[in-house]
Each structure stands twice: as structure tokens, then as C-alpha cells.
N, C-alpha and C positions, 0 to 999 in steps of 0.2 A: 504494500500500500504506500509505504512511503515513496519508495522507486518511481512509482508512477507521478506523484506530485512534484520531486526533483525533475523529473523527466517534462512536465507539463512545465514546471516553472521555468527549467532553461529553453526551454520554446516559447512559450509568451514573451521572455525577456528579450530572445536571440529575434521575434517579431517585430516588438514595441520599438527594438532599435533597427531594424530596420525600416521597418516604418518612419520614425522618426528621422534617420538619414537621409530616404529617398524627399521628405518636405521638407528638407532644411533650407533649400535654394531654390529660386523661383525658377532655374534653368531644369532642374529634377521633376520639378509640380508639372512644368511644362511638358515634359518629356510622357511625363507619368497620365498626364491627361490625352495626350495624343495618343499614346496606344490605348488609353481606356476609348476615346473615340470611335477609332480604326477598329476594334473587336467590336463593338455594339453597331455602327455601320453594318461589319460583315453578317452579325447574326441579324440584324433589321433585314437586308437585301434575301438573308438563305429563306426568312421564314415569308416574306411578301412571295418569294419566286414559290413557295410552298402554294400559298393560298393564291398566288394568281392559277396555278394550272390544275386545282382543285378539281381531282378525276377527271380532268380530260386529256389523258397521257397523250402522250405524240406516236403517231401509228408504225414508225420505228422501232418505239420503246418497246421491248418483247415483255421484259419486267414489270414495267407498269399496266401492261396492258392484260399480263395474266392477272395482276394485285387486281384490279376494277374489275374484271371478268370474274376471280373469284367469287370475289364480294359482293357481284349482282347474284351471283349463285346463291352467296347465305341466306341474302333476304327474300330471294323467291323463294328458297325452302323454307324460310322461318315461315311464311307468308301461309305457305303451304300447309304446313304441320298444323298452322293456329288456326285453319279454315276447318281443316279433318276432324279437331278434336272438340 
């Protein structure tokens, strides 16, 4: 038990100072905000291009086109089972 909270406390601490050194200068903050930027850009672009093609794969895609073809398949079964019973 003890182990464990040595071991937590020199990572919070080995954190806190890192932390603290990356905003110690405005040239760091700077830096530190551009790539926080640049990753939420690239995840904003991956998840738009998600929901702009929102199951209507491209007729090349063999992948996407079996996913969508499955999945009309579940809900006409589902569709199915829930009419029979």
C-alpha cells in the first residue's frame, strides 16, 4: 500500500513539474496550444467526414458496403421476428 502512494506521489510530482515547465514561457503556452489546436482540428475534420457520409458508403468501398448491407439485414430481421411473434 505504501508502494503504491510513493509511486503515485512521484508521478503527480514528476506531472505538476512538468506541467509547470511547459507554462512557464509564453513561447511553451504557445507551442502547447498549437498542437492542442492541430489534434482537435484533426478529430473535428475525422468525425464531420464520419457524419457527412452517414451510410452512404462509396460503391468502391467493399467494406463499407458489406457494414450497410449487413445492417439492412438486422433490421429486416429484427423487423421480421417482431411481426411473427
Amino acid at each position: 500500500m505504501m508502494k503504491i502512494n510513493k509511486t503515485f506521489l512521484v508521478g503527480a510530482t514528476v506531472t505538476a513539474g512538468s506541467i509547470g515547465w511547459l507554462l512557464s514561457s509564453k513561447e511553451k503556452r504557445n507551442q502547447l496550444h498549437n498542437i492542442r489546436h492541430g489534434i482537435v482540428t484533426k478529430i473535428k475534420k475525422k468525425s464531420r467526414d464520419i457524419v457527412d457520409k452517414g451510410g452512404v458508403p462509396h460503391p468502391q468501398n467493399v467494406e463499407d458496403n458489406k457494414m450497410v448491407s449487413e445492417g439492412a439485414m438486422t433490421s429486416v430481421q429484427y423487423f421480421n421476428e417482431t411481426k411473427q411473434h
